[in-house]
Structures are given as C-alpha cells and as structure tokens.
C-alpha positions in Angstrom: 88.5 76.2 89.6 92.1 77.6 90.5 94.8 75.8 92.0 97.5 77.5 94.5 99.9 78.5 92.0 97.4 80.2 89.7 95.2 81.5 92.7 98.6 83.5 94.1 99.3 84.6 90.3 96.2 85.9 89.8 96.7 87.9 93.2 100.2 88.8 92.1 99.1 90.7 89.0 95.8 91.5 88.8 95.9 93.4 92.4 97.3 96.5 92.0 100.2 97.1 94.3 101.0 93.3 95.7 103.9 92.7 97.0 103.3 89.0 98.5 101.1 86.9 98.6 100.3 83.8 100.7 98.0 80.5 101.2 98.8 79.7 104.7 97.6 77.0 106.8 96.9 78.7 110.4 96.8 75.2 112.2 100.1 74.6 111.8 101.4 78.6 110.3 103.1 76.5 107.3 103.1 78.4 103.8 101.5 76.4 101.3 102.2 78.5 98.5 103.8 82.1 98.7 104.6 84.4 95.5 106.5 87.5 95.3 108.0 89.3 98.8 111.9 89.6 99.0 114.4 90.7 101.1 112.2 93.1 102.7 109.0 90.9 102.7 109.8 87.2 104.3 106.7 86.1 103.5 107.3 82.4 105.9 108.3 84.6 108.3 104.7 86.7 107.6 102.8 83.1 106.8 104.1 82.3 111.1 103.5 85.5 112.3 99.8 86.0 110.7 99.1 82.6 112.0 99.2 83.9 115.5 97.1 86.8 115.2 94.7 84.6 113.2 94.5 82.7 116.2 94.5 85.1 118.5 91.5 86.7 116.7 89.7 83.4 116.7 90.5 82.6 120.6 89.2 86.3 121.5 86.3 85.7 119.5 85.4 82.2 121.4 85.9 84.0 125.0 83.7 87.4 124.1 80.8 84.3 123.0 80.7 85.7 119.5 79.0 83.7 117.4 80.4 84.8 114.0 82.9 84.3 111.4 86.2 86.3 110.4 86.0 87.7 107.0 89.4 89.5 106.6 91.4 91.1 109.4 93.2 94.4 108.0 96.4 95.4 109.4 97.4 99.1 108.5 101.3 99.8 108.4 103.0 103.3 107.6 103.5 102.2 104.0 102.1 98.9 104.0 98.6 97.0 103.9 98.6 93.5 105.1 95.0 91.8 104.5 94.4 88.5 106.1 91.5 86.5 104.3 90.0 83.1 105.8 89.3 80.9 103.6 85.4 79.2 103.7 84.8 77.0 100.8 85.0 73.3 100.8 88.3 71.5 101.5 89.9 75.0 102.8 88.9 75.1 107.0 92.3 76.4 108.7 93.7 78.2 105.7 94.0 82.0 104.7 95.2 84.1 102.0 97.8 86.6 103.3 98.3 89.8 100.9 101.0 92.5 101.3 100.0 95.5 99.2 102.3 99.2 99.2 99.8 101.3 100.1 100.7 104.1 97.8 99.9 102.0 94.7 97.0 100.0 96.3 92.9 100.6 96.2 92.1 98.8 99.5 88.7 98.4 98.5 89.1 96.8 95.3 91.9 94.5 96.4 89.5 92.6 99.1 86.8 92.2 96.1 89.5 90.9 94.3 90.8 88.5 96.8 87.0 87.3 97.3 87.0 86.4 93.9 90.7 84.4 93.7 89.0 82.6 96.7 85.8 81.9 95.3 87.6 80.4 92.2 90.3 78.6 94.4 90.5 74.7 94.4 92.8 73.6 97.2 
C-alpha cells in the first residue's frame, strides 16, 4: 500500500502530462498532500475550489433522489484537464484526488485508469 507522498509521486510521473496533483479532504476543502502546480496552478487554491463542486455534485445528486456514487467528475478547459476522483476504499470517505493534466500531452483515457490504480494502492 501507498502512502500520500508516494501516491501523488506516482501520479506526478507516471501520468503523462500532470501538472498537479492533489489529496483533498472535501469536508473541510483542506489539501492533504499536493505535488507539482506553480505559479499558474495554485493547487490550495484548486484543492477549495474542487471542494465546492464536489459538493455541489453530491447535493444535486441527493435532491434528483439518485441513488449512486461519483466516480470522477471531468472538467474540460481550453488547454487543460482537471479530473476530480473520490476516493472509496477504507479510511478515505470525504477525500478526492484532484489531477491537472495539459491536454496536449495528456491521454485522458489512460490517465483515469491510472489514477484508479494510485487509488487502489493508496493507504491514507
């Protein structure tokens, strides 16, 4: 099992076109870990800001009656993917990985089966 620090340095390098990368906790929209980002990429100023559409998602969920769980929620920019992931193994309720990819350099596809994978590994 990984810990934070190796989880977010496995995401770092072995996704193809990371820029950031995040373990947030969306009950209170505190980083626990980040790695990367930069004067560009703020990435507490991301961990807050994904917290509220995290909950948003959630809250819009419980008044439709939906019966279901998030998986990822994918935010498309210009240049930029942002992939929210919620976390579901034991010892991780309230917590996400948050990855910044430059879409040019980025396989979409391959970088949510490798966040699956960090997250199945992760310890918290």
């Amino acid at each position: 099992m990984a810990n934070t620090e190796t989880a977010l340095k496995e995401a770092m390098t072995g996704i193809e076109g990371t820029l950031g990368v995040a373990l947030v906790d969306y009950t209170s929209g505190m980083a626990l870990g980040t790695l990367g980002g930069g004067k560009d990429l703020d990435l507490a100023v991301a961990a807050a800001g994904n917290t509220d559409v995290v909950r948003a998602k959630v809250r819009t969920m419980e008044h439709l009656g939906l019966n279901d769980e998030i998986e990822d929620i994918l935010i498309t920019l210009g240049g930029q993917y942002h992939l929210i992931r919620l976390l579901k193994g034991r010892g991780t309720n309230g917590l996400f990985l948050y990855l910044a990819l430059d879409k040019a350099r980025a396989n979409l596809a391959m970088a949510r089966h490798q966040l699956r994978k960090i997250e199945a590994g992760l310890d918290v």
